[in-house]
N, CA, C and O atoms as a GROMACS GRO file, in nm:
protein
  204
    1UNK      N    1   3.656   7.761   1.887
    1UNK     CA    2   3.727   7.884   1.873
    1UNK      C    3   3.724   7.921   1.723
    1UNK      O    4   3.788   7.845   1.651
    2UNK      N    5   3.666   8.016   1.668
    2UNK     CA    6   3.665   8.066   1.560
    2UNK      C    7   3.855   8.105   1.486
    2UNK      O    8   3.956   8.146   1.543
    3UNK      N    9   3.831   8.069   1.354
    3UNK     CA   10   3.921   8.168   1.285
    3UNK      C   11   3.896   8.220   1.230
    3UNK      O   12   3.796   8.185   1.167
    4UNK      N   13   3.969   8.376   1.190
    4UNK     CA   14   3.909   8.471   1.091
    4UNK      C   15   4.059   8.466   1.007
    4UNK      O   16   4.170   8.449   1.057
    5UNK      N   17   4.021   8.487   0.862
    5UNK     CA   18   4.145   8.506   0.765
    5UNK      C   19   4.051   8.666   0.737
    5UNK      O   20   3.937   8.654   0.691
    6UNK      N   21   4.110   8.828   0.770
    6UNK     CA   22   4.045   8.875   0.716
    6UNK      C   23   4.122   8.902   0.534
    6UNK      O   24   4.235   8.872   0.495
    7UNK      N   25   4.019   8.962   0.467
    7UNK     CA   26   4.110   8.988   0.365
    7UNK      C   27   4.065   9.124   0.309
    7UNK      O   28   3.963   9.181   0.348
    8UNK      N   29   4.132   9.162   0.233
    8UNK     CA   30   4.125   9.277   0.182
    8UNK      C   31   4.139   9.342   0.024
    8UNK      O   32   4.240   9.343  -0.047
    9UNK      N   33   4.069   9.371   0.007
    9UNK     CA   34   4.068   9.413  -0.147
    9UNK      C   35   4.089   9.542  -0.207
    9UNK      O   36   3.981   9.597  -0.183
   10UNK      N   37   4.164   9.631  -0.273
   10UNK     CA   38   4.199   9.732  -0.334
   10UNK      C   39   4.192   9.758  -0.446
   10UNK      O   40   4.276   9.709  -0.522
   11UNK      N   41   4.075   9.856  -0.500
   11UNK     CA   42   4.070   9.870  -0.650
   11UNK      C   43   4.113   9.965  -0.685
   11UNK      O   44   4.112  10.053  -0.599
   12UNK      N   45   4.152   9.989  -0.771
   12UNK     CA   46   4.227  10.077  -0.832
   12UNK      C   47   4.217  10.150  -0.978
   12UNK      O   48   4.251  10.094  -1.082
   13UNK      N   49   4.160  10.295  -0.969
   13UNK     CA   50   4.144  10.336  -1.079
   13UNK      C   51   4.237  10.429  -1.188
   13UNK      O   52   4.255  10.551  -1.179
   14UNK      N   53   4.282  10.352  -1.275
   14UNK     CA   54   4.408  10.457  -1.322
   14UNK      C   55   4.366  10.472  -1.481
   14UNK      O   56   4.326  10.376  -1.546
   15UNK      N   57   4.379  10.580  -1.526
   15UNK     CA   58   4.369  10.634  -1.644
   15UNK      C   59   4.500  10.744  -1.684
   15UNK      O   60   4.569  10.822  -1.618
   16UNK      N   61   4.492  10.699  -1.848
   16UNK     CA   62   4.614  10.729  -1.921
   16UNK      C   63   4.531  10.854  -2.043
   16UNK      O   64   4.442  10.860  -2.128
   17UNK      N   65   4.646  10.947  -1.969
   17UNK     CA   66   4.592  11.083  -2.082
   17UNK      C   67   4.725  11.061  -2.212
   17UNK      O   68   4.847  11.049  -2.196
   18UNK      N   69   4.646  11.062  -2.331
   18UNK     CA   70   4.786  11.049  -2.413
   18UNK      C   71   4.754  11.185  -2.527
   18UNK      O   72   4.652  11.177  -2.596
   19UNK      N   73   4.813  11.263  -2.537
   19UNK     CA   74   4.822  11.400  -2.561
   19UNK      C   75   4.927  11.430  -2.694
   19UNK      O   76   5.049  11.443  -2.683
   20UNK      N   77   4.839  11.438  -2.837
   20UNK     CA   78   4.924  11.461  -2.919
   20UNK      C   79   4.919  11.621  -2.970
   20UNK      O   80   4.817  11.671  -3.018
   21UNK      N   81   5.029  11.684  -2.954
   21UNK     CA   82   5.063  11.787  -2.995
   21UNK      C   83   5.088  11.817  -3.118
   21UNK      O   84   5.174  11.744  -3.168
   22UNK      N   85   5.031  11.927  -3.210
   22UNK     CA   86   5.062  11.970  -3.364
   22UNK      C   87   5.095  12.107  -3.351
   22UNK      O   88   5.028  12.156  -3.259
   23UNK      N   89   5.170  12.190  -3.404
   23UNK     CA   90   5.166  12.316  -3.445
   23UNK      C   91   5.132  12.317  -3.598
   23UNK      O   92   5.211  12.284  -3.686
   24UNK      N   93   4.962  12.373  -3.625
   24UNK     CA   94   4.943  12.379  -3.805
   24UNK      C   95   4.967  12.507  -3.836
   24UNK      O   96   4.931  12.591  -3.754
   25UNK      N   97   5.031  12.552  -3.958
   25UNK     CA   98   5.132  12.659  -3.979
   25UNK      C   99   4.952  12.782  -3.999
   25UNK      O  100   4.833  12.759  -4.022
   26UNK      N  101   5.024  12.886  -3.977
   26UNK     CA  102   4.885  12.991  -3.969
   26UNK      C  103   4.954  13.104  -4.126
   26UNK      O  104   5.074  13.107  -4.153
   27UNK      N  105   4.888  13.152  -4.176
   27UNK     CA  106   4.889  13.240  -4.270
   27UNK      C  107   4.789  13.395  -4.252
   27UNK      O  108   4.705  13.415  -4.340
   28UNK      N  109   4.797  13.458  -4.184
   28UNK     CA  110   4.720  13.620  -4.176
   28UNK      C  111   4.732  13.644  -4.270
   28UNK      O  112   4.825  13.613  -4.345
   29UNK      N  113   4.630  13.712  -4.291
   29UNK     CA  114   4.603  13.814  -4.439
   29UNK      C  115   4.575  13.963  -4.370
   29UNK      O  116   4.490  13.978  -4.282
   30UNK      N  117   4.646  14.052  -4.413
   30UNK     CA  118   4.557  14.166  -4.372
   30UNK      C  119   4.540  14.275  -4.507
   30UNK      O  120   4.625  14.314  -4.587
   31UNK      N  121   4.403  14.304  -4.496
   31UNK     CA  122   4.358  14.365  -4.593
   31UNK      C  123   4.338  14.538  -4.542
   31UNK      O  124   4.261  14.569  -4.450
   32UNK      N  125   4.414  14.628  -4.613
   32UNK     CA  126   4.406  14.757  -4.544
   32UNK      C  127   4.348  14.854  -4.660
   32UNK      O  128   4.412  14.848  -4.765
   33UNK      N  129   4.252  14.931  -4.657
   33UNK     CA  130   4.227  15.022  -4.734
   33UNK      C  131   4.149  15.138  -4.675
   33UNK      O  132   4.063  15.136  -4.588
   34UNK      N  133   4.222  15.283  -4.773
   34UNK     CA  134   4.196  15.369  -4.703
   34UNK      C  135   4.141  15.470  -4.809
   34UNK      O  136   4.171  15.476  -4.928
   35UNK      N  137   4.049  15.553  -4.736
   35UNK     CA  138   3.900  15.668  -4.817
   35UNK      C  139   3.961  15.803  -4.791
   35UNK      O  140   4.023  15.842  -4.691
   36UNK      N  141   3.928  15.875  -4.917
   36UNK     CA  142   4.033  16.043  -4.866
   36UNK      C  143   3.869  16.096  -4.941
   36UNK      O  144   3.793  16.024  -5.005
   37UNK      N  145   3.855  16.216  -4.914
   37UNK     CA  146   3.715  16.305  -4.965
   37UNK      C  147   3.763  16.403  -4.982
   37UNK      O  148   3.836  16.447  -4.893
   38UNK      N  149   3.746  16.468  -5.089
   38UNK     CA  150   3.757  16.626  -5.095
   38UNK      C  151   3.633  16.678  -5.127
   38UNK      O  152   3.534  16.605  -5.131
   39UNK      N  153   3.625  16.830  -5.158
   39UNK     CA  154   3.533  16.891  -5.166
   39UNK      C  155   3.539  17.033  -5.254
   39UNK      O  156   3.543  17.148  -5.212
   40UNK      N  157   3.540  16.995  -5.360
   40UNK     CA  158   3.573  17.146  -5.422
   40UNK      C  159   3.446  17.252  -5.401
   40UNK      O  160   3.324  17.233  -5.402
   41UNK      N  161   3.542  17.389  -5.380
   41UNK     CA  162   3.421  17.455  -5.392
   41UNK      C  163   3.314  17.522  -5.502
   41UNK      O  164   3.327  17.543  -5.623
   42UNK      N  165   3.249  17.537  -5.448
   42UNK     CA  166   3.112  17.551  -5.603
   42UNK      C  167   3.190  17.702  -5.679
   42UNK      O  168   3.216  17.712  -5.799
   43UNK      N  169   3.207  17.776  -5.605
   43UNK     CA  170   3.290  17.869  -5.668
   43UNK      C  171   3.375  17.963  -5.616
   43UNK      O  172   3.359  18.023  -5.509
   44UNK      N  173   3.493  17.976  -5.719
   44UNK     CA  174   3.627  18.016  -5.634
   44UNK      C  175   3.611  18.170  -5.589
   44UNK      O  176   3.532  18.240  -5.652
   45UNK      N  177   3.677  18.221  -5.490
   45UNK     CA  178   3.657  18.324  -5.408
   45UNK      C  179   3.731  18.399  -5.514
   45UNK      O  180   3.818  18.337  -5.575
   46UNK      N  181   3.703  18.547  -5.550
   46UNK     CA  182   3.715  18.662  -5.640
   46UNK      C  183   3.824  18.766  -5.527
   46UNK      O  184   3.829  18.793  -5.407
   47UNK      N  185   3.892  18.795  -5.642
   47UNK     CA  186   3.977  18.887  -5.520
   47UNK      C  187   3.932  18.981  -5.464
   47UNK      O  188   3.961  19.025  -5.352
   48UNK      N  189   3.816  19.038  -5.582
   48UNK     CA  190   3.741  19.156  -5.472
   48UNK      C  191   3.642  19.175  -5.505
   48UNK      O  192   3.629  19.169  -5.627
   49UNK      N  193   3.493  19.214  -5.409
   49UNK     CA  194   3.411  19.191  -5.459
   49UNK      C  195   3.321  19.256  -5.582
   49UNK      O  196   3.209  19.224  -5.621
   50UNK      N  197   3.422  19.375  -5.634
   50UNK     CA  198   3.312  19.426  -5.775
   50UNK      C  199   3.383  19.382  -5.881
   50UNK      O  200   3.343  19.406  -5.995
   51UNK      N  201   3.491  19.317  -5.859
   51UNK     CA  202   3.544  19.223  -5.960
   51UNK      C  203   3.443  19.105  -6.067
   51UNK      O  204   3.499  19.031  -6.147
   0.00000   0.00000   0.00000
């Protein structure tokens, strides 16, 4: 008469997340500059023309 011992084996895979958190301080720069054009005219309007 046979005996059986069965047995059994369980592997097991475990992994460890280890998670370090920083806040590094931030500094913006904003650089704003602004363009205006004029245009003079070549010559000023006469009040009348046989002036």
């Amino acid at each position: 008469m046979p005996v059986v011992y069965p047995s059994h084996t369980t592997n097991v895979y475990q992994k460890n997340y280890k998670y370090m958190h920083s806040f590094p301080p931030t500094e913006p720069v904003v650089c704003q500059e602004t363009h205006q054009h004029f245009f003079a005219p070549s010559c000023y309007p006469r009040p009348c023309p046989w002036c």
